[in-house]
C-alpha positions in Angstrom: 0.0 0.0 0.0 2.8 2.8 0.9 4.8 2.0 -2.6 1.5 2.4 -4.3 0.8 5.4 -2.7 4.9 6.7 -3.0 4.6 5.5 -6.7 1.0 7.9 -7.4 3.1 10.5 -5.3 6.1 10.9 -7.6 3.4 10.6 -10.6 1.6 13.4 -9.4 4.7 15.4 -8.4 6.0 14.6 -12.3 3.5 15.7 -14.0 2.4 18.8 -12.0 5.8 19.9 -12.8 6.1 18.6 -16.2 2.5 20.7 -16.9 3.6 23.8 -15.3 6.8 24.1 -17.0 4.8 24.1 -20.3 2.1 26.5 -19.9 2.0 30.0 -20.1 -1.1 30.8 -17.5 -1.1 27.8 -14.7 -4.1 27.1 -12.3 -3.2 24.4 -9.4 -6.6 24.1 -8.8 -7.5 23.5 -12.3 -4.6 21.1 -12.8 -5.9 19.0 -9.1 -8.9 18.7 -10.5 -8.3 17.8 -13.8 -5.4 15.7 -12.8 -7.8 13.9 -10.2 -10.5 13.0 -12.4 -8.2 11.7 -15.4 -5.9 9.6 -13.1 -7.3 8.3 -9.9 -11.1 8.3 -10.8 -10.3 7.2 -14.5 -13.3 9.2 -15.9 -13.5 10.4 -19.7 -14.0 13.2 -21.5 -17.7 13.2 -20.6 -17.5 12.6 -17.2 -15.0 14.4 -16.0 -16.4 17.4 -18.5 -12.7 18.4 -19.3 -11.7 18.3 -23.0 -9.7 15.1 -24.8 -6.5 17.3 -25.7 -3.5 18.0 -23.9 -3.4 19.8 -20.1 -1.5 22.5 -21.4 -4.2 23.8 -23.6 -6.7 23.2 -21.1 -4.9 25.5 -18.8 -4.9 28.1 -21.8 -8.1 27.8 -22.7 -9.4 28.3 -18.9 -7.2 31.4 -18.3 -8.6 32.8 -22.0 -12.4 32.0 -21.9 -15.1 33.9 -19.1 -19.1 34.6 -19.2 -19.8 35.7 -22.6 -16.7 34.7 -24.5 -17.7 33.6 -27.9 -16.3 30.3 -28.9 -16.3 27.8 -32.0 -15.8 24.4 -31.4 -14.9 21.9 -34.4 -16.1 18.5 -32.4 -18.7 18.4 -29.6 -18.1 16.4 -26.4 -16.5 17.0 -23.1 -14.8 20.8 -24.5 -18.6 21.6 -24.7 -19.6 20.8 -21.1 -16.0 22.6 -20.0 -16.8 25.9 -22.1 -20.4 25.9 -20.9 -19.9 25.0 -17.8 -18.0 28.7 -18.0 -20.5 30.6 -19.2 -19.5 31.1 -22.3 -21.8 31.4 -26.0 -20.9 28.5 -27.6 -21.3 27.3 -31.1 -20.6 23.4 -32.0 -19.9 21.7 -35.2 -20.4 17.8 -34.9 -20.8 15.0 -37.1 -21.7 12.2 -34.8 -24.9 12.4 -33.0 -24.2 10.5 -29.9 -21.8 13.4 -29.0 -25.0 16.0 -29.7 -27.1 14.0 -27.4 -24.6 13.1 -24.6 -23.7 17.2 -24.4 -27.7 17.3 -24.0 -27.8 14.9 -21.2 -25.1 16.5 -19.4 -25.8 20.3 -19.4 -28.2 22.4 -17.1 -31.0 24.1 -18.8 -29.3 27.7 -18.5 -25.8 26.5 -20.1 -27.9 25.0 -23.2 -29.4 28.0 -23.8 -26.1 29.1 -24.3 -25.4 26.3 -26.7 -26.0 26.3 -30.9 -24.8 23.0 -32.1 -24.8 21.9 -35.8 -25.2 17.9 -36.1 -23.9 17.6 -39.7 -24.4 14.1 -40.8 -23.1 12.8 -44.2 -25.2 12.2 -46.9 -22.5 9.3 -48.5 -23.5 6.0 -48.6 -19.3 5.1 -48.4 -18.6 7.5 -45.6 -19.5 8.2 -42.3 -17.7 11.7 -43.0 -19.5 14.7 -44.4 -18.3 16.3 -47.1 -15.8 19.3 -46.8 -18.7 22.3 -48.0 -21.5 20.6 -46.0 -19.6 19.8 -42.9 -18.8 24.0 -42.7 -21.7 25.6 -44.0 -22.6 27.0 -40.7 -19.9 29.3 -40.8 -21.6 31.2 -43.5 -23.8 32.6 -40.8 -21.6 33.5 -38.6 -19.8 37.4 -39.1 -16.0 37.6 -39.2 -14.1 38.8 -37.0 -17.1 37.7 -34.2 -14.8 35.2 -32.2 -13.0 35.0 -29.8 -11.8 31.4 -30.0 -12.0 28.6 -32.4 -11.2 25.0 -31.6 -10.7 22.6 -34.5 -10.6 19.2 -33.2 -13.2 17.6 -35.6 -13.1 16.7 -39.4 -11.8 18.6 -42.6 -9.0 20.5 -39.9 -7.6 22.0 -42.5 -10.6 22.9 -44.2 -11.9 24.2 -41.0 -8.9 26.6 -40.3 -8.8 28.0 -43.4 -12.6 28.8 -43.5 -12.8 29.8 -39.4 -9.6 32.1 -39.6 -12.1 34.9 -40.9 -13.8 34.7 -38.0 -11.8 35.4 -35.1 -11.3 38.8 -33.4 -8.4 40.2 -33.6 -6.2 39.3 -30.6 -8.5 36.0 -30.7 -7.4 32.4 -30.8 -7.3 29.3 -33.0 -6.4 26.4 -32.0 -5.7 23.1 -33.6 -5.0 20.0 -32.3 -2.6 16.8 -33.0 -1.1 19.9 -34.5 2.5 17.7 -35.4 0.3 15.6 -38.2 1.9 16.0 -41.7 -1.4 16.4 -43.2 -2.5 19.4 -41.4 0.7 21.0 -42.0 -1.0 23.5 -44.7 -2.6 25.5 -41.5 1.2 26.4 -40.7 1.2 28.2 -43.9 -2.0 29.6 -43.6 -1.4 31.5 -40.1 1.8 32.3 -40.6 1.5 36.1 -40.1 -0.3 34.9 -36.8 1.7 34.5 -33.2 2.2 30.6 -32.9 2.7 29.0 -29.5 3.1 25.4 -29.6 2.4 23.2 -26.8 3.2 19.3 -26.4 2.2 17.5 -22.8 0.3 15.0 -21.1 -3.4 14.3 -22.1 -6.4 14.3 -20.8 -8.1 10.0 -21.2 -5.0 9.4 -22.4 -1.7 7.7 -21.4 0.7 9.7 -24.3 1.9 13.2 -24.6 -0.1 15.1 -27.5 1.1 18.3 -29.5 -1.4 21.1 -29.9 -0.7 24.6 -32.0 -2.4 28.1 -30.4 -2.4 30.9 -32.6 -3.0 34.1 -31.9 -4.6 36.3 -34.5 -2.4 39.9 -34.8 -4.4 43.7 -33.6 -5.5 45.5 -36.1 -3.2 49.1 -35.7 
């Protein structure tokens, strides 16, 4: 019992440290809880209502987002409940209903009036997968330059950059993640005038470390 609590000890020490060295805003609190819910009580994404993507960027997106912060999400799921669950207006683009319904499940009546999702199911008999113009024809309704921070962790990423960059405020945020993939290295190219932060640590339901890229989009002089 005392070398499996020493053991969970040094694993908590580790990866506190290994987090904080690697974010730019840190929250102990945030990382306790977080940390608790994904190691000892084993939950997932749902449960624990903490996005699948590394602890780095959760930290960033907690210090970023407050009541009212606009933000466009690119795959529904437990970064719904965790952006809701701050107040925040929230638009979803999903392709896989279960997600939809589980996000329904979970939130309070007051966070889903704070909630537009778009199920976008395919139409293919061969794929599961919208296609690329269907999957993002939401964002023809929404005005550029509107938010304030766009997650792409869904289908068509690159796709889904190139069309959501209009849309963020200036001094807003994009972020993609599994950012090191070759074929989403085009979004690189596209934000390139754009201040780039890269982060890489552990990850939430997940036993590996995982890369995610934050961009920044520049003020307007």
């Amino acid at each position: 019992m005392s070398n499996s609590l020493n053991h969970l000890f040094k694993l908590f020490k580790y990866e506190l440290e290994h987090v904080r060295k690697r974010s730019t805003n840190f929250s102990l609190w945030l990382h306790l809880k977080l940390w608790f819910n994904d190691r000892i009580l084993r939950k997932n994404t749902m449960e624990s209502a903490f996005p699948w993507i590394n602890y780095s960027t959760i930290q960033f997106m907690h210090h970023i987002v407050s009541k009212d912060t606009k933000v466009l999400e690119f795959g529904a799921g437990g970064s719904s409940l965790f952006f809701l669950e701050r107040k925040t207006n929230l638009t979803s683009i999903e392709h896989e209903a279960e997600w939809i319904i589980e996000v329904q499940k979970r939130a309070s009546k007051k966070q889903l009036m704070r909630w537009s999702h778009h199920l976008i199911s395919s139409s293919q008999h061969s794929s599961s997968v919208p296609l690329a113009d269907h999957y993002l024809l939401a964002l023809k309704n929404i005005a550029d330059s509107s938010i304030d921070l766009v997650v792409v962790d869904g289908r068509h990423r690159v796709e889904s950059v190139k069309r959501a960059m209009a849309k963020v405020k200036p001094g807003g945020s994009l972020i993609l993640d599994n950012s090191n993939r070759p074929e989403y290295a085009e979004t690189f190219e596209l934000l390139l005038g754009w201040k780039l932060l890269e982060t890489w640590s552990i990850t939430n339901f997940s036993e590996f470390v995982t890369p995610a890229a934050i961009w920044t989009k520049p003020t307007i002089a």
